[in-house]
C-alpha positions as CSV (number, residue, x, y, z in Angstrom):
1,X,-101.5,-15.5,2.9
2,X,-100.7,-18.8,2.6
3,X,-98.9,-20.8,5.4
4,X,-95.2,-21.1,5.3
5,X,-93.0,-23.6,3.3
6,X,-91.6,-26.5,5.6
7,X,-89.1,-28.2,4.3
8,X,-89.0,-31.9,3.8
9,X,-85.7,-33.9,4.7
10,X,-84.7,-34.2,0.9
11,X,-85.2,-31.1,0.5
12,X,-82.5,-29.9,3.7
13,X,-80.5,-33.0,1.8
14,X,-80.3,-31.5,-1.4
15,X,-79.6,-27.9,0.0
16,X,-77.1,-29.7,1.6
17,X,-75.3,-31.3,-1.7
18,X,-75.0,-28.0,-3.2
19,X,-73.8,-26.0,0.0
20,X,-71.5,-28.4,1.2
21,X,-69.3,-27.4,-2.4
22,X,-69.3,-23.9,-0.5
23,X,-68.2,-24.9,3.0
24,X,-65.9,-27.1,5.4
25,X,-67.1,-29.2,7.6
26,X,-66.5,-27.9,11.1
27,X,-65.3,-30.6,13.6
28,X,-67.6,-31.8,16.9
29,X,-65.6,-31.5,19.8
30,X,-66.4,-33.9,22.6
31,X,-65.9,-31.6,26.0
32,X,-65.2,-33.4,29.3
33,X,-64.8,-30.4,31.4
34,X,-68.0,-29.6,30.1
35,X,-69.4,-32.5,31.0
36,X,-67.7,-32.7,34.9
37,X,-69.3,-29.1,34.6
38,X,-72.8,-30.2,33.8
39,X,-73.6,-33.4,35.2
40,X,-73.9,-34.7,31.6
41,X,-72.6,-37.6,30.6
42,X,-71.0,-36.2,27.5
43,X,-71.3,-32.6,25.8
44,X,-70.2,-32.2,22.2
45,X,-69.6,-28.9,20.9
46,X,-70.0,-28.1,17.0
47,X,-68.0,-24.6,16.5
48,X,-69.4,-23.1,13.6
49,X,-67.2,-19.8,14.4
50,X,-64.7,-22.2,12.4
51,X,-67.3,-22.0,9.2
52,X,-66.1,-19.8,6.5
53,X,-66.6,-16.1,7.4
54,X,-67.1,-17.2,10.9
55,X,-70.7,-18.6,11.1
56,X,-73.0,-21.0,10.0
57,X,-74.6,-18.1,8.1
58,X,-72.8,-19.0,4.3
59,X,-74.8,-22.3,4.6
60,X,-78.3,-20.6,4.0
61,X,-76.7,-17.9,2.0
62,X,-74.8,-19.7,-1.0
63,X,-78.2,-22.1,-1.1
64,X,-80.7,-19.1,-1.2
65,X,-78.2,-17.6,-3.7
66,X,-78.3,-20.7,-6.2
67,X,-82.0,-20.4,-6.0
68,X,-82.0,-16.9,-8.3
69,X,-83.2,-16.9,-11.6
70,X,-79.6,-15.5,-13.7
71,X,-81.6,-12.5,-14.5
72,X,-81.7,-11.8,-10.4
73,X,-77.8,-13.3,-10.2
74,X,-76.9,-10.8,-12.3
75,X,-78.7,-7.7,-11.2
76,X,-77.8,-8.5,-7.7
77,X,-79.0,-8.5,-4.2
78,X,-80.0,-6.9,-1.1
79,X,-80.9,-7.5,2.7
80,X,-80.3,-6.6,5.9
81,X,-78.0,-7.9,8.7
82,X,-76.4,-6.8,12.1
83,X,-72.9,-9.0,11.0
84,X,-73.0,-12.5,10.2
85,X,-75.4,-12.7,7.6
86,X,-74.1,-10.1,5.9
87,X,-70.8,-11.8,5.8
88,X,-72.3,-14.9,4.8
89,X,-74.1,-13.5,2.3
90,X,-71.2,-11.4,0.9
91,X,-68.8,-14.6,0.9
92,X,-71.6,-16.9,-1.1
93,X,-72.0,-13.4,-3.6
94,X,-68.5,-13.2,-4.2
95,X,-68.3,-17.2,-4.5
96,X,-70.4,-16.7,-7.3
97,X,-70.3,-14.2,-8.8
98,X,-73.2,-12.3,-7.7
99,X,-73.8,-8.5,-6.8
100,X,-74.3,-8.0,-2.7
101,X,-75.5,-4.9,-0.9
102,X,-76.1,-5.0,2.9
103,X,-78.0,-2.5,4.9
104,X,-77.1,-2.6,8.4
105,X,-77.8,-0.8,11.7
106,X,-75.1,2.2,12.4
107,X,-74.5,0.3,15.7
108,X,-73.5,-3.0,14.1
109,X,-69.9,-3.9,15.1
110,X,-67.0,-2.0,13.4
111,X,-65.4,-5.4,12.6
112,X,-68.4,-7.4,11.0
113,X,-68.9,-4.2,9.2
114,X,-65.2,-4.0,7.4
115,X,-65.3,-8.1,7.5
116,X,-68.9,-7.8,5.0
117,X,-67.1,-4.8,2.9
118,X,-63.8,-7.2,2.5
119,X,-65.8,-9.8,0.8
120,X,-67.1,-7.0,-1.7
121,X,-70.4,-6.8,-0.6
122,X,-71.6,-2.6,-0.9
123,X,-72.7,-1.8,2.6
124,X,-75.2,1.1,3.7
125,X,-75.5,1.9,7.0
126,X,-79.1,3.1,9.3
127,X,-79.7,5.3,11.9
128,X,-82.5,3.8,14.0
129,X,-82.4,6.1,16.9
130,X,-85.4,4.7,19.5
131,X,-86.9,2.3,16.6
132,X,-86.0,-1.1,16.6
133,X,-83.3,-1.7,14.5
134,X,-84.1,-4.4,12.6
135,X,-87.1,-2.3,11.3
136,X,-85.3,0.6,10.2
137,X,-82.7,-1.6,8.3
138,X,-85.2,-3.8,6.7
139,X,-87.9,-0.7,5.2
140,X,-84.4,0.5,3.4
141,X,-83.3,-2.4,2.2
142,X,-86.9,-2.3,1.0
143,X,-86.5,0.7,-0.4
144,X,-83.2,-0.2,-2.3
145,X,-84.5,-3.4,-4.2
146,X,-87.4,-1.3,-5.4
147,X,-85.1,1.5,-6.6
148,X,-82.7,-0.3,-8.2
149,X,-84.4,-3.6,-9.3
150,X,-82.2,-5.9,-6.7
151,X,-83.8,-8.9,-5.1
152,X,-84.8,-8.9,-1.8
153,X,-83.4,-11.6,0.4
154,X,-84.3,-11.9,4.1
155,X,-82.1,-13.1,6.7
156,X,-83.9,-15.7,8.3
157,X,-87.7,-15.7,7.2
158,X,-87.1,-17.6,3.9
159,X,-87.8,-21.4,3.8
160,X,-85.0,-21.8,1.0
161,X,-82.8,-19.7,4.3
162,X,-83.7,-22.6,7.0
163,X,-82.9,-25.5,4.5
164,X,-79.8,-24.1,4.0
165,X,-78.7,-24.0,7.7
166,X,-80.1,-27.1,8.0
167,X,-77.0,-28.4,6.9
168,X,-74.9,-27.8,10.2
169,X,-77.6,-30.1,12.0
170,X,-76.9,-33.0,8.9
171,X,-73.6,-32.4,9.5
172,X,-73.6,-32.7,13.1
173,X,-76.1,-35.9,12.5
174,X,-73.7,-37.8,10.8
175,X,-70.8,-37.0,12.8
176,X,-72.7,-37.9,16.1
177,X,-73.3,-41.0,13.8
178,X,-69.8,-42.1,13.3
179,X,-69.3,-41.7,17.3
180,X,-72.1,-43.9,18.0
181,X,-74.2,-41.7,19.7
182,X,-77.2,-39.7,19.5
183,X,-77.9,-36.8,21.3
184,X,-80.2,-36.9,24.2
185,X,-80.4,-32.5,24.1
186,X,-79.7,-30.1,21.8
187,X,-79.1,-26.4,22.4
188,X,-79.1,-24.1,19.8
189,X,-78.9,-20.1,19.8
190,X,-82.0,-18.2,18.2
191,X,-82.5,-14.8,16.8
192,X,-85.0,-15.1,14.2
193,X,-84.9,-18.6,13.9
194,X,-83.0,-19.7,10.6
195,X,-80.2,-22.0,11.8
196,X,-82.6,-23.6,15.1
197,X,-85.3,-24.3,12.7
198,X,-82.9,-26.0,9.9
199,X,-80.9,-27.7,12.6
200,X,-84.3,-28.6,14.5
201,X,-86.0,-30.4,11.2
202,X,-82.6,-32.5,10.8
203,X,-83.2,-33.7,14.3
204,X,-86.6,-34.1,14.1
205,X,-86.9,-36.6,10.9
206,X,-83.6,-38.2,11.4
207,X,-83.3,-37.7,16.0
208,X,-86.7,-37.1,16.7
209,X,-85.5,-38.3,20.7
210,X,-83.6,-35.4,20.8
211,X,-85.0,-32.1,22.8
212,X,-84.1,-29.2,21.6
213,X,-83.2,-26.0,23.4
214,X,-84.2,-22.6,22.0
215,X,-81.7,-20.0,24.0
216,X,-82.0,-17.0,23.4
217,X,-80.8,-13.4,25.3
218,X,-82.6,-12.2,28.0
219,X,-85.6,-9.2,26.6
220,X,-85.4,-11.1,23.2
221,X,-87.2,-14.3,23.9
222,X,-89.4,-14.0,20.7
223,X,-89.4,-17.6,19.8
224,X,-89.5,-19.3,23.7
225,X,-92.6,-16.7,24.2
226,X,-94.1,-17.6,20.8
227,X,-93.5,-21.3,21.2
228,X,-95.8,-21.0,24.2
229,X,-98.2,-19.5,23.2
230,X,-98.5,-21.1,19.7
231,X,-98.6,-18.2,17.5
232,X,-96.0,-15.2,16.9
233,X,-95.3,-13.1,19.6
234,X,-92.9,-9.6,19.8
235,X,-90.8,-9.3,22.7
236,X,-91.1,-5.0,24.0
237,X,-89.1,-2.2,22.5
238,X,-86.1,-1.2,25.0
239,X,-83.8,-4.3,26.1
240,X,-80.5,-4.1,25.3
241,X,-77.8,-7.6,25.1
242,X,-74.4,-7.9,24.2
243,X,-75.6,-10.7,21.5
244,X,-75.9,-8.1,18.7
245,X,-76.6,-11.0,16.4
246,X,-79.7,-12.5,18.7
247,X,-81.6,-9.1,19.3
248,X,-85.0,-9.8,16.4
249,X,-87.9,-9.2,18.7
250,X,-90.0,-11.4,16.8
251,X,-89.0,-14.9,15.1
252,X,-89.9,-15.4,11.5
253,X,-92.7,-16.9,9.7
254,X,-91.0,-19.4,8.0
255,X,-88.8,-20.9,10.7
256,X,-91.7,-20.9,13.4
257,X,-93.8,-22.8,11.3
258,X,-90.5,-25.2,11.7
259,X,-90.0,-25.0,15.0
260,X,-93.6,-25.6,16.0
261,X,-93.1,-28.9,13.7
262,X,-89.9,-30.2,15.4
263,X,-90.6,-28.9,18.5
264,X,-88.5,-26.9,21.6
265,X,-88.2,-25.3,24.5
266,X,-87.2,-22.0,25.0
267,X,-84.5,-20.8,27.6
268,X,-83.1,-17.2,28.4
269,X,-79.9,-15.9,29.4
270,X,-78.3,-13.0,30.8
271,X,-75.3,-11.6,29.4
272,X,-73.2,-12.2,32.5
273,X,-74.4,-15.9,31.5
274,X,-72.9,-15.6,27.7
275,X,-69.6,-13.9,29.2
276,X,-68.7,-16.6,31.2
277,X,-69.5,-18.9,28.3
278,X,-67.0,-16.9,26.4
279,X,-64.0,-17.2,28.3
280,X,-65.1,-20.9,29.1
281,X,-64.8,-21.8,25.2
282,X,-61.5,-19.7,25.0
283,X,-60.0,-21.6,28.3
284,X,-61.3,-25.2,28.2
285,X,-62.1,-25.2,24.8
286,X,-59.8,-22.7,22.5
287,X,-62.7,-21.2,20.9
288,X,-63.3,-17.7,20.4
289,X,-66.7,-17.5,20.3
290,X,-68.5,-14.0,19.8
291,X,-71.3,-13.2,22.6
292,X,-74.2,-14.6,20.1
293,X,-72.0,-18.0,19.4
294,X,-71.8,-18.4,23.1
295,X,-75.3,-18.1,23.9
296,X,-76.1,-21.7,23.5
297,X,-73.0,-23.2,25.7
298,X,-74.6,-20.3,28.3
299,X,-77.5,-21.8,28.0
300,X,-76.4,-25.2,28.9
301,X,-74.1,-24.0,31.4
302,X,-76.5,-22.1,33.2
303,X,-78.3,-25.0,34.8
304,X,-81.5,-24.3,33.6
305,X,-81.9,-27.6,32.2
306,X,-81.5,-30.9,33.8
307,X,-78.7,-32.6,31.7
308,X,-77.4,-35.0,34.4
309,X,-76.1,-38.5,32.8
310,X,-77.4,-37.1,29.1
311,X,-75.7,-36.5,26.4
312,X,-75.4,-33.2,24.7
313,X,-74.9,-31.4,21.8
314,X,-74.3,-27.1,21.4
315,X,-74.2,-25.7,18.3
316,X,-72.0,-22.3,18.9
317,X,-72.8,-20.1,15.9
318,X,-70.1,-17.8,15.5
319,X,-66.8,-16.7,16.2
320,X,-67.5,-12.9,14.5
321,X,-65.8,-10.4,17.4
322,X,-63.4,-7.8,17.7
323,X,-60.0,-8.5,19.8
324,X,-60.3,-5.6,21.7
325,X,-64.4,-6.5,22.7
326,X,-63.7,-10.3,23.3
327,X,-61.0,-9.0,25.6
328,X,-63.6,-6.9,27.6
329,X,-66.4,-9.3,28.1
330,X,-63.6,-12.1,29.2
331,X,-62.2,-9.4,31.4
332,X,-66.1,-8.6,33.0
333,X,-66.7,-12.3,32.9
């Protein structure tokens, strides 16, 4: 098999050209409680819960969608997704024009669920009962582009996927640009890798100074344990984290080809860790972030990495979470 595709800077450039007709720019908030917090000498926080359908995810979507021949556009498409690919995807199909179906795990949340339906997208649900999820949701999407002659998109392990969501690091690049700063740290929430390994090749041809930080929930620390070891590693069957949208045991092909390119560090955290993150963002900084958006900020407020006098930049992915479960974790926080 030959070795993954890894995008060069014009090409996370041009993805970004077409894309950015698809998106809005989401703002970088510069956080001095955050800072006082950390040690750091500044923290800027890019909320991509803000992006259209609430996550970075229509940035890789709308470009993997603009990649189909018009004989795929019109027949249509099909992957799989806990939430916020699904509603990315869905957004970009109804954008433009293009038939969606989503397979996703019966345990998804009610709310991304009705939220991926709303943009039109068909949605069929799994039963994985002790498999991994991800698994069972992918071998039937599987199933349904064979039956009905859809193509098959995956949600992260596409190269065409990590230029895409390259374009919330580009974005973040040129903001940090106007502000006169770079960014000495840059933490980043992972699941299978698609938005760190875009955001991580935009740092590493145009802030290659800049160390990047791979958080990821606790029992689903596929890419830190891979990154060690230098080749793809599966976390066990059997953990369980409120971060529905971080829980692939494995990262992909294409984005840790990426990653072992630019370079990171991994770093776990527990969900206690991502609660308190939560209601942080919604106190200090009037974000509602969903438990996988907040992973990152956990990350950086958990201490596990020296930031003192640095400056630093979180990406928090998504904003995707029900009232009555945001209230919950805030509450348990």
């Amino acid at each position: 098999m030959n070795d993954p595709v890894i995008p060069s800077l014009e090409h996370l450039r041009r993805a970004y050209a077409v894309t950015s007709e698809a998106t809005q720019v989401t703002p970088l908030l510069e956080s001095s409680a955050l800072a006082k917090l950390t040690g750091a000498a500044r923290v800027f926080v890019k909320p991509e819960s803000l992006q259209w359908a609430g996550s970075f995810k229509i940035r890789g979507a709308y470009w993997r969608l603009k990649q189909l021949s018009s004989a795929e556009a019109a027949h249509g498409v099909v992957a799989y997704s806990s939430g916020n690919f699904a509603q990315g995807l869905a957004a970009a199909g109804e954008a433009l024009g293009i038939p969606v179906t989503i397979v996703m795990p019966i345990d998804a949340p009610a709310a991304k669920r009705e939220a991926t339906a709303g943009y039109g997208a068909r949605v069929v649900l799994t039963d994985h009962g002790e498999r991994a999820r991800e698994e069972v949701a992918a071998a039937r999407a599987r199933q349904i582009a064979a039956e009905e002659g859809l193509t098959l998109l995956h949600p992260f392990d596409d190269p065409e996927i990590v230029a895409g969501q390259a374009g919330a690091g580009l974005e973040a690049l040129e903001q940090l640009a106007a502000k006169d700063v770079a960014a000495d740290f840059l933490f980043c929430p992972v699941g299978g890798g698609g938005l760190i390994a875009g955001v991580s090749l935009a740092f590493h041809y145009l802030s290659p100074e800049t160390r990047v930080i791979a958080v990821e929930p606790e029992g689903f620390n596929g890419m830190g344990n891979s990154l060690v070891r230098g080749a793809i590693e599966a976390v066990p069957l059997g953990s369980k984290s409120i971060c529905d949208g971080l829980m692939a045991r494995a990262p992909g092909k294409a984005p840790f080809a990426a990653m072992t390119v630019a370079g990171a560090r991994g770093l776990s955290v527990d969900d206690a860790s991502v609660r308190q993150a939560m209601k942080f963002a919604f106190e200090k900084l009037k974000l509602v972030l969903e438990p996988s958006g907040a992973a990152s900020l956990a990350g950086l407020m958990s201490g596990g990495v020296d930031t003192a006098g640095r400056t630093v930049l979180v990406i928090a992915s998504g904003g995707n979470v029900a009232l009555a479960d945001f209230e919950r974790h805030v509450a348990d926080a």
